[in-house]
C-alpha positions in Angstrom: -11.6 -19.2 6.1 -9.9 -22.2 4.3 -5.6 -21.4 3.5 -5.9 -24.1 1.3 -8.4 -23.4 -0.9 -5.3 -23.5 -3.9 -2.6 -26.0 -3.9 0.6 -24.8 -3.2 2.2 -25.2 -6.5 -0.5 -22.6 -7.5 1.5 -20.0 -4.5 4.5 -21.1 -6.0 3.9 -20.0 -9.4 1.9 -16.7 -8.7 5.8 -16.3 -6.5 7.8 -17.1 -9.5 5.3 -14.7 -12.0 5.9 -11.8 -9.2 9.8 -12.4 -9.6 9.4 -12.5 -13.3 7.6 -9.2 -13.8 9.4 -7.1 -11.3 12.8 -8.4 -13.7 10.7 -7.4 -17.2 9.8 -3.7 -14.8 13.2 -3.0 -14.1 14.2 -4.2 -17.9 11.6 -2.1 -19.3 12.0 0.7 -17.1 15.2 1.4 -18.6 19.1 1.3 -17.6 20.7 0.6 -13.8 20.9 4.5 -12.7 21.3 5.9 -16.0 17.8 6.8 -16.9 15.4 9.6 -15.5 11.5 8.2 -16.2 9.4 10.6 -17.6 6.3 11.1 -16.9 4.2 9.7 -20.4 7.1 6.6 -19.8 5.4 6.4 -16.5 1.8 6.8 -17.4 2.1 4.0 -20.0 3.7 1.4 -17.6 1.2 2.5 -15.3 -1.5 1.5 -18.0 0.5 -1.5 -18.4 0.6 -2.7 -15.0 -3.2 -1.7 -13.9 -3.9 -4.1 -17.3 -2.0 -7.0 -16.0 -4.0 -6.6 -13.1 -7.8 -6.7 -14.8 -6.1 -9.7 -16.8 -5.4 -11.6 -13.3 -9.1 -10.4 -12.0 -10.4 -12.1 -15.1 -8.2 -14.8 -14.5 -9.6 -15.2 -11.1 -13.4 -14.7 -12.5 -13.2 -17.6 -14.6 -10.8 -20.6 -12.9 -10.9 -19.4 -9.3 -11.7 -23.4 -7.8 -14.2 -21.5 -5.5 -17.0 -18.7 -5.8 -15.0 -17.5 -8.5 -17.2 -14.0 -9.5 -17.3 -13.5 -5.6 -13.1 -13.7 -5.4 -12.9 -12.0 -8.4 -14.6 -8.6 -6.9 -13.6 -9.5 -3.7 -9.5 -9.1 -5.6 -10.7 -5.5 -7.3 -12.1 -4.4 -4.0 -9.1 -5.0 -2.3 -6.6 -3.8 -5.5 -8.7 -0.6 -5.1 -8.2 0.0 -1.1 -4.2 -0.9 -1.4 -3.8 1.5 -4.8 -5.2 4.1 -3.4 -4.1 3.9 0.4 -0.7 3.4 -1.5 -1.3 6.6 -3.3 -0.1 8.5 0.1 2.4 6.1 0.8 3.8 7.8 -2.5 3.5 11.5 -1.5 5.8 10.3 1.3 8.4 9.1 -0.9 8.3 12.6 -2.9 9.1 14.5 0.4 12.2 11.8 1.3 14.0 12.3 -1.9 13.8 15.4 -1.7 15.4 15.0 2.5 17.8 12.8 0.7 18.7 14.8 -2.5 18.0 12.2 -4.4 18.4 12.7 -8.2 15.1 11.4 -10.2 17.7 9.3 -12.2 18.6 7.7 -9.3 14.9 7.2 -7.6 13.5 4.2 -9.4 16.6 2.5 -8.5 15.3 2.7 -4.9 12.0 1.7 -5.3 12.6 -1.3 -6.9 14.6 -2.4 -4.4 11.8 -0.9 -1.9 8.9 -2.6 -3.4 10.7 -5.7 -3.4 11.3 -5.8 0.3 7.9 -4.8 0.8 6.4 -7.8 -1.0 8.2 -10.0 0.8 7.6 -7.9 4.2 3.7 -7.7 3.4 3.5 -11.8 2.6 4.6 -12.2 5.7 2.1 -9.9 7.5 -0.3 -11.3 5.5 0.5 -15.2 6.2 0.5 -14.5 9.9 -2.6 -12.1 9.7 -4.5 -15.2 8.0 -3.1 -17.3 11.1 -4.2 -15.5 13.5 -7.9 -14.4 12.9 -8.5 -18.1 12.1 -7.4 -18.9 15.8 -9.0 -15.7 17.0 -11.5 -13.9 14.0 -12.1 -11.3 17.3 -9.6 -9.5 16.3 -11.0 -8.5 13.1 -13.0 -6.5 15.4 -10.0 -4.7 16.6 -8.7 -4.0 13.4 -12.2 -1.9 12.6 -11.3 -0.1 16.1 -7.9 0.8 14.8 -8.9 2.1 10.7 -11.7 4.0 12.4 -8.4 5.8 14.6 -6.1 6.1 11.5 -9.0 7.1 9.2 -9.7 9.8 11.9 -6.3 10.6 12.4 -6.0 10.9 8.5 -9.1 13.6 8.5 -7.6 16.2 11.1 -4.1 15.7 10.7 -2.2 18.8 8.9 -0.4 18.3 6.1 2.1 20.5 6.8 3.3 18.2 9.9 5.9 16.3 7.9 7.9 13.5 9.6 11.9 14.4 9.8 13.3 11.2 8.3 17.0 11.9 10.1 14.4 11.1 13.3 13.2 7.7 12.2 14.7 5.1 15.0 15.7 2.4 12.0 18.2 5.9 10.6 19.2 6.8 13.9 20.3 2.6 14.7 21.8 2.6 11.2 24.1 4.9 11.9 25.4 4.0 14.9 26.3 1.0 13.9 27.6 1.1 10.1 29.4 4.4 8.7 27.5 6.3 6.0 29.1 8.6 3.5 28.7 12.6 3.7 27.7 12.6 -0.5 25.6 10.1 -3.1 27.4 7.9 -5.2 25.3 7.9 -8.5 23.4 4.5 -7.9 25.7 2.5 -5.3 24.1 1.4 -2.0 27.6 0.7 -1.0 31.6 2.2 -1.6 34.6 1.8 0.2 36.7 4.9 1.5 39.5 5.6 3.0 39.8 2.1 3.3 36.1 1.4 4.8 33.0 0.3 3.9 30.4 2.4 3.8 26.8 3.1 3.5 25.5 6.0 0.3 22.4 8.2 1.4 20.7 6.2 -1.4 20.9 3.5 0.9 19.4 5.2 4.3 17.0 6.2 2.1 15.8 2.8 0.8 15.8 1.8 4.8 13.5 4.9 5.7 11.1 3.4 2.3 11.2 0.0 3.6 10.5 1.1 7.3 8.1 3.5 5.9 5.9 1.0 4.0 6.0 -1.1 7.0 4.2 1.7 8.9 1.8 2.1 5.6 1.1 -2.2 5.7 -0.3 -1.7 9.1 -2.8 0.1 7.9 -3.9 -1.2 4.8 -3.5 -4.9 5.2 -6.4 -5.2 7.8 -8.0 -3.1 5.6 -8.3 -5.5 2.8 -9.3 -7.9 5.7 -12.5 -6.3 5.4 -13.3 -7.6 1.9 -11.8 -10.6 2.0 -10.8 -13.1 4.2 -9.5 -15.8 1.2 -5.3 -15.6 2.0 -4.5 -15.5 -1.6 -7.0 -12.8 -3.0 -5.9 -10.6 0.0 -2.1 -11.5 -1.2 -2.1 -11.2 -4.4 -4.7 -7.6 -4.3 -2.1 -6.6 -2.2 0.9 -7.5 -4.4 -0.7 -6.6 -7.4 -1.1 -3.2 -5.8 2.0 -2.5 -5.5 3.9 -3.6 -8.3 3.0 -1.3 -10.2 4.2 1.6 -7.5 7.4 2.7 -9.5 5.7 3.4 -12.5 3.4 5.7 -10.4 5.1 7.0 -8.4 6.9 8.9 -11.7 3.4 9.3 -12.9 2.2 11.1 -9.6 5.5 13.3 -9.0 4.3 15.7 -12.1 0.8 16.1 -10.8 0.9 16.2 -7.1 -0.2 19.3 -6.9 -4.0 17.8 -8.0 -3.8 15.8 -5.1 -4.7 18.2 -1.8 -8.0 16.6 -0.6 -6.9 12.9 -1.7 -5.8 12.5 2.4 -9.8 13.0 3.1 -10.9 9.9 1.0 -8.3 7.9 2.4 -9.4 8.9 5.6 -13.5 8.3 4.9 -12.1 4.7 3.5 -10.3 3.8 6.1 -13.6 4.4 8.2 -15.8 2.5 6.2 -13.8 -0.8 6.2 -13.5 0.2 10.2 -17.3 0.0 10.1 -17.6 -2.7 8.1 -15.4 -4.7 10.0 -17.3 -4.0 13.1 -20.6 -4.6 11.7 -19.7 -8.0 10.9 -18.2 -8.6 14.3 -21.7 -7.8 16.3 -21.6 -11.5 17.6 -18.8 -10.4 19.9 -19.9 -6.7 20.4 -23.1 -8.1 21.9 -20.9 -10.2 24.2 -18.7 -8.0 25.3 -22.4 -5.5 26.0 -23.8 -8.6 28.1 -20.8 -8.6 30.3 -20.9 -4.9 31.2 -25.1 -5.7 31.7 -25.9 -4.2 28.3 -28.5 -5.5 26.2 -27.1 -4.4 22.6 -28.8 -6.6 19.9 -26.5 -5.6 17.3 -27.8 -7.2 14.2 -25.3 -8.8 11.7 -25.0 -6.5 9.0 -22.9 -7.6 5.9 -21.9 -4.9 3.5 -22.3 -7.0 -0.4 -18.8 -6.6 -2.4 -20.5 -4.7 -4.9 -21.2 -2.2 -2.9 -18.0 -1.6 -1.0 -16.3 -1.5 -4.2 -18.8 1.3 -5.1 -18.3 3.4 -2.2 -14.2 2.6 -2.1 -14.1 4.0 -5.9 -17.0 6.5 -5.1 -14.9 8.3 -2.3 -11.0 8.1 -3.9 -12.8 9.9 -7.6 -14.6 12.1 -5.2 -11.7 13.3 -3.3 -9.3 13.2 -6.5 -12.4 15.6 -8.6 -12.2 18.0 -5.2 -8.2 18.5 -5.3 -8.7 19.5 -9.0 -11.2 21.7 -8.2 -9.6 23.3 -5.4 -6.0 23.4 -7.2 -7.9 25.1 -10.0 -9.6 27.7 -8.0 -6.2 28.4 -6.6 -4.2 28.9 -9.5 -7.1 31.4 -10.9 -6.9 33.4 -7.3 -3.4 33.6 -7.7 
């Protein structure tokens, strides 16, 4: 896996385009705290962003300096594992602002700020992932151990189990050691009272997002590992991702009911990049077999790109055609 496959004025201007579009998103999006998104504002940025996207796949098809139709699924199949995984980071951020009382005026104010930090956050995962499976591409093998656990997890855990966001350790820290107001202050992170500077509830909220997506990067960033080991298609699948969170997030919020079994291809994913991971890792599998006096023989298997993307889209409109189904038959029951 070569880092420097692009020059780096080419990372410096994907940096600068990122910059540039979240400033048009936040323009477009309307004003600072003054403006409640609707849901067919949300579905057309959505469009919008999932365009820019294709546009940048192309862009990758046609100019990429190397294997360019290979990057260029190798960038969807990874868009399509971060989208979707990023789909449940969104449920989570429906059941914070409602913790926080957040007003949905107030919302996309906090997640532009949140997705912000968490491209920066996720570049730096990403840069140091990169760095250390070229030292030590073993652990590849113990990323597939650890999405086979989530993916699992994911499959039997209830729903209903919902995380107290007061108990997150980055809240509890927070608060010990900077004041935070009893009430929201329309869109301020910060006011002064009673002579003292203090944090809003819109703020704590951003930290529990940030520290949130942090938890949500673990996950899915070896993940898109599996499909790719080029730094800058698993960057900038990954960015491209999640730039375009805001708008769905306001797209989502309407329609989460349709959503039930979504948690059960997420899970199945998560699996399958685990196994694909593995499969590719049989080198050291085999090793590890002959030192406990195992003769494995694990072949090399090598999943094509074509058909990941298949089976990534295959299970995410699967689960997404069950939770309509299901939500359907309950409404009719009821």
């Amino acid at each position: 896996m070569n880092s420097l496959v692009l020059p780096l004025w080419a990372w410096i201007v994907f940096y600068v385009l990122v910059l540039l579009m979240l400033v048009a998103d936040l323009k477009m999006f309307g004003k600072k705290g003054q403006h409640e998104v609707k849901v067919g504002e949300a579905l057309r940025m959505t469009a919008v962003w999932i365009g820019v996207s294709l546009l940048f796949c192309a862009a990758i098809y046609f100019f990429y300096p190397v294997n360019s139709h290979e990057m260029a699924l190798e960038f969807m199949a990874g868009y399509l594992i971060e989208k979707s995984l990023s789909m449940d980071n969104l449920f989570v951020f429906l059941m914070l602002f409602s913790f926080f009382g957040i007003e949905r005026k107030y919302q996309h104010e906090v997640l532009f700020w949140g997705i912000f930090g968490a491209l920066v956050l996720r570049s730096i995962f990403i840069f140091a992932g990169v760095a250390i499976i070229e030292r030590f591409e073993w652990v590849l093998g113990l990323f597939g151990l650890f999405l086979l656990y989530t993916g699992g997890k994911m499959l039997v855990h209830d729903e209903d189990e919902l995380t107290d966001p007061s108990q997150n350790i980055i809240v509890r820290w927070f608060g010990k050691v900077y004041p935070v107001a009893d009430r929201m202050h329309g869109d301020r992170f910060f006011v002064v009272e009673q002579g003292r500077r203090m944090a809003t509830p819109l703020f704590v909220a951003l930290l529990v997002i940030e520290t949130t997506d942090v938890a949500f990067a673990v996950d899915s960033i070896p993940a898109v590992f599996s499909v790719s080991r080029d730094p800058f298609i698993v960057l900038t699948s990954n960015i491209f991702a999640i730039l375009g969170l805001r708008a769905l997030y306001f797209a989502l919020a309407a329609v989460a009911k349709y959503f039930k079994c979504l948690k059960y291809g997420l899970g199945l994913i998560l699996m399958f990049v685990g196994v694909k991971m593995l499969l590719a890792m049989n080198e050291y599998i085999n090793s590890l077999g002959a030192l406990a006096g195992l003769s494995l023989n694990i072949p090399h298997i090598e999943i094509p790109t074509p058909i990941s993307l298949a089976i990534i889209f295959g299970l995410l409109f699967l689960s997404m055609l069950f939770s309509v189904i299901v939500t359907d038959k309950k409404t009719i029951d009821n």
